[in-house]
N, C-alpha and C positions, 0 to 999 in steps of 0.2 A: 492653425495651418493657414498658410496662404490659398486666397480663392481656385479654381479652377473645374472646368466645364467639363473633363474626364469621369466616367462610374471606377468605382475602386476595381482593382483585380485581386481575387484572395488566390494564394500560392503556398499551400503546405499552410505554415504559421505566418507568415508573413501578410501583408494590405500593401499593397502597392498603388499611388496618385501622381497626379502629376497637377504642377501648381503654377501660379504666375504673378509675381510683386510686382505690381505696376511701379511705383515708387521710381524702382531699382531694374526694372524692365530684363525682369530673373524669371526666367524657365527653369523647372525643377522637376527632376524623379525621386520620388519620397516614399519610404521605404516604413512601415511601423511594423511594431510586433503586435500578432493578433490580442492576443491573451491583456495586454496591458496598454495598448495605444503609444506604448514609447516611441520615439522615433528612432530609430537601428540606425538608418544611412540616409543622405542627400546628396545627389549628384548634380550640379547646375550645368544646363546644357550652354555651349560655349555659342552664342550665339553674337554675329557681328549686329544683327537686324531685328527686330520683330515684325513679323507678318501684319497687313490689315487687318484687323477684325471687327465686328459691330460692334459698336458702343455696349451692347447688352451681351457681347460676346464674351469669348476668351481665346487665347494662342494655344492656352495647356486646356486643348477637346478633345484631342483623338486619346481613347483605353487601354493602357499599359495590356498586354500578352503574356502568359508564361507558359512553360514548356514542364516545369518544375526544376529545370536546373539552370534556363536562363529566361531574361525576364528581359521583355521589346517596349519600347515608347517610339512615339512617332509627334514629332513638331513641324508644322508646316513652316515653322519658320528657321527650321537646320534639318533637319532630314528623322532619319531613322537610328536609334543607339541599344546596341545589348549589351547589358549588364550580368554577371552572375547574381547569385544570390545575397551575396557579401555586401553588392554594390559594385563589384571592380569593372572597367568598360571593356568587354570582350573585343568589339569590333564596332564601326559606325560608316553609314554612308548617307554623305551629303548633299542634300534634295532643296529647291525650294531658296528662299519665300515664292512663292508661286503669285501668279497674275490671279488673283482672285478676290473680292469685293469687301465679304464677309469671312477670310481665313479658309485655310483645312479643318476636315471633322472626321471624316473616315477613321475608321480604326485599324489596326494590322490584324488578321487573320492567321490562326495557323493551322495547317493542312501538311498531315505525314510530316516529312524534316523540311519542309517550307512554310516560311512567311509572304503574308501573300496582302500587296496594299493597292488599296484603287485610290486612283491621283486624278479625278474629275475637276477642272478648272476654267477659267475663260479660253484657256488656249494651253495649245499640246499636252493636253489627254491622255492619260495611259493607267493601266494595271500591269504590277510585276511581283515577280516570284522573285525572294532570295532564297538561298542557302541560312540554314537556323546558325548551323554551328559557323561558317567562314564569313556569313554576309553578305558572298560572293551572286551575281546575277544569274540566275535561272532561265527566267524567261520572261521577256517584256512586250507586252500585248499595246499597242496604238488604238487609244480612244480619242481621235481629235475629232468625231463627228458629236463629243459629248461634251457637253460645257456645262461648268459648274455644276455640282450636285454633291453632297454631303454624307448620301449614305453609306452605311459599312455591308462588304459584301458577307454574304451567308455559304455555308456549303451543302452543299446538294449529291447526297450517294444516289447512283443510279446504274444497274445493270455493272454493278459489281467498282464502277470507277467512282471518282467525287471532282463534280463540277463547282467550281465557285461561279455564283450566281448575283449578278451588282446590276441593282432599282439605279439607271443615270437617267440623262436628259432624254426624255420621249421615250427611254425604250428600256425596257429588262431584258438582260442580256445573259447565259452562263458559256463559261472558259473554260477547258480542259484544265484541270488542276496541273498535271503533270504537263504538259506541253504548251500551254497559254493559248490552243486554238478554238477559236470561235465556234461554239456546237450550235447553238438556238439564240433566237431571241423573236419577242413581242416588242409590238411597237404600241404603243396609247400611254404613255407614261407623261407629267405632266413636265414642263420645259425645265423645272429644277426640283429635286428630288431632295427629300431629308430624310425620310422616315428609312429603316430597315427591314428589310421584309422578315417572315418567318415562312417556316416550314411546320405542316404539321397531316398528319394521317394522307400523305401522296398530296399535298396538296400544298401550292406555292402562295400566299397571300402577301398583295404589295399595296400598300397606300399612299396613294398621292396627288394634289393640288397647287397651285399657284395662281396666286391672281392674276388675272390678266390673262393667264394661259388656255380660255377656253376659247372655242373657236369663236371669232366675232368680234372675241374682244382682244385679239394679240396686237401691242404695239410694234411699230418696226418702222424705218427710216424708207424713204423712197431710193432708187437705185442710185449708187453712187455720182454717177453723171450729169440724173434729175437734181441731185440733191445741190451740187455744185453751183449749177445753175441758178437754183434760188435761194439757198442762204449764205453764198460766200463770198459777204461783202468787202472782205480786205483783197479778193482776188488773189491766193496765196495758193492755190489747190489746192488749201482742206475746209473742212467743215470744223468748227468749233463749237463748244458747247454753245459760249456767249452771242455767237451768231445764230443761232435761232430765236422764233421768235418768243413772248416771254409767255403765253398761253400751250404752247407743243404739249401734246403729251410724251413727247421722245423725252424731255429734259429728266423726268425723275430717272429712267434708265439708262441716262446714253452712256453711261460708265459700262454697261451689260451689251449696250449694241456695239459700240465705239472698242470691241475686244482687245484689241493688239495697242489700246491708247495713241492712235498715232493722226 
């Protein structure tokens, strides 16, 4: 099989992956029979582009879903596709490549007859609910105070409803499942998030770090205006990478400050 960064999903008899030929710059949902590893089906997703991703990355991260009679993948770099079990494409909606560094990771959730994706990136942020069977939009929740983060959300039963719960930048946060409103959230989470929390005996456990992200040590650009001022030697009103100076410590991340690339 071709590489990729997704855990299997098992569905009845079926493994379900998702792959990526660099070669051939081929995103793939790949379909085996448990029992014997054959391959059953392969759908290639029609992709114009592929996403950014780290060198030691993949496009094919985010974990196929099943429902048991249909089966979700999610590519950052085309959106989201259901498939039956045969393989045939029920429905797709078209998301992405997203302004993001290192790619999408998140994986699709599913809660009652919703699929449920968080879309954490450099810019306009968001978590939404589809419809399992039409694909159609449920309810789309705005996370633009959250930038890039990787985790997949978890769900959380409480006093009889289920909240989806998603580790993003600085803050954990849970959604009404059924209506995408905002119930709680903590804030001390660390500026980018990978890890997925769990759930166990009432109790929420989140783990998270990033260098540079503790207090003291956060880098960050001076205010727009100061900044102007002192590195913008073509006098163009912007700041460039190559206009700073060559010791900054802004240089390793100004892809991550510099958001909107512009």
């Amino acid at each position: 099989l071709p590489p990729g960064h997704s855990s299997p999903c098992v569905c009845g008899d079926l493994i379900v992956l998702t792959t990526f030929q660099a070669d051939e710059k081929e995103l793939a949902t790949v379909c085996l029979d448990r029992a014997t590893g054959v391959v059953r089906w392969k759908q290639v997703v029609p992709t114009e582009s592929i996403e950014p991703f780290h060198s030691t990355g993949s496009p094919a991260t985010a974990t196929p879903a099943c429902n048991g009679k249909q089966i979700f993948t999610f590519f950052g770099s085309y959106g989201l596709l259901c498939y039956d079990l045969d393989g045939n494409l029920l429905w797709e909606k078209t998301m992405g490549p997203f302004q993001d560094e290192f790619g999408a990771a998140s994986s699709p959730v599913l809660v009652d007859d919703k699929l449920i994706l968080n879309a954490d990136h450099d810019i306009d942020s968001f978590i939404i609910a589809l419809d399992q069977t039409s694909g159609e939009t449920v309810w789309r929740a705005d996370r633009s105070e959250a930038t890039r983060s990787y985790s997949t959300p978890i769900v959380l039963e409480r006093d009889g409803a289920k909240q989806v719960v998603v580790a993003g930048a600085l803050q954990l946060a849970a959604y009404d499942s059924a209506t995408g409103e905002k119930l709680w959230w903590f804030n001390g989470l660390s500026r980018i998030v990978d890890c997925t929390p769990v759930i166990h005996d009432g109790r929420i456990y989140s783990a998270s770090w990033t260098p540079g992200g503790d207090p003291g040590e956060r880098i960050s650009m001076e205010p727009f205006a100061q900044a102007l001022a002192q590195y913008d030697k073509n006098q163009n009103g912007l700041v460039a990478k190559d206009e700073l100076p060559p010791a900054s410590p802004v240089l390793e991340r100004f892809f991550r400050i510099d958001l909107n690339q512009d």
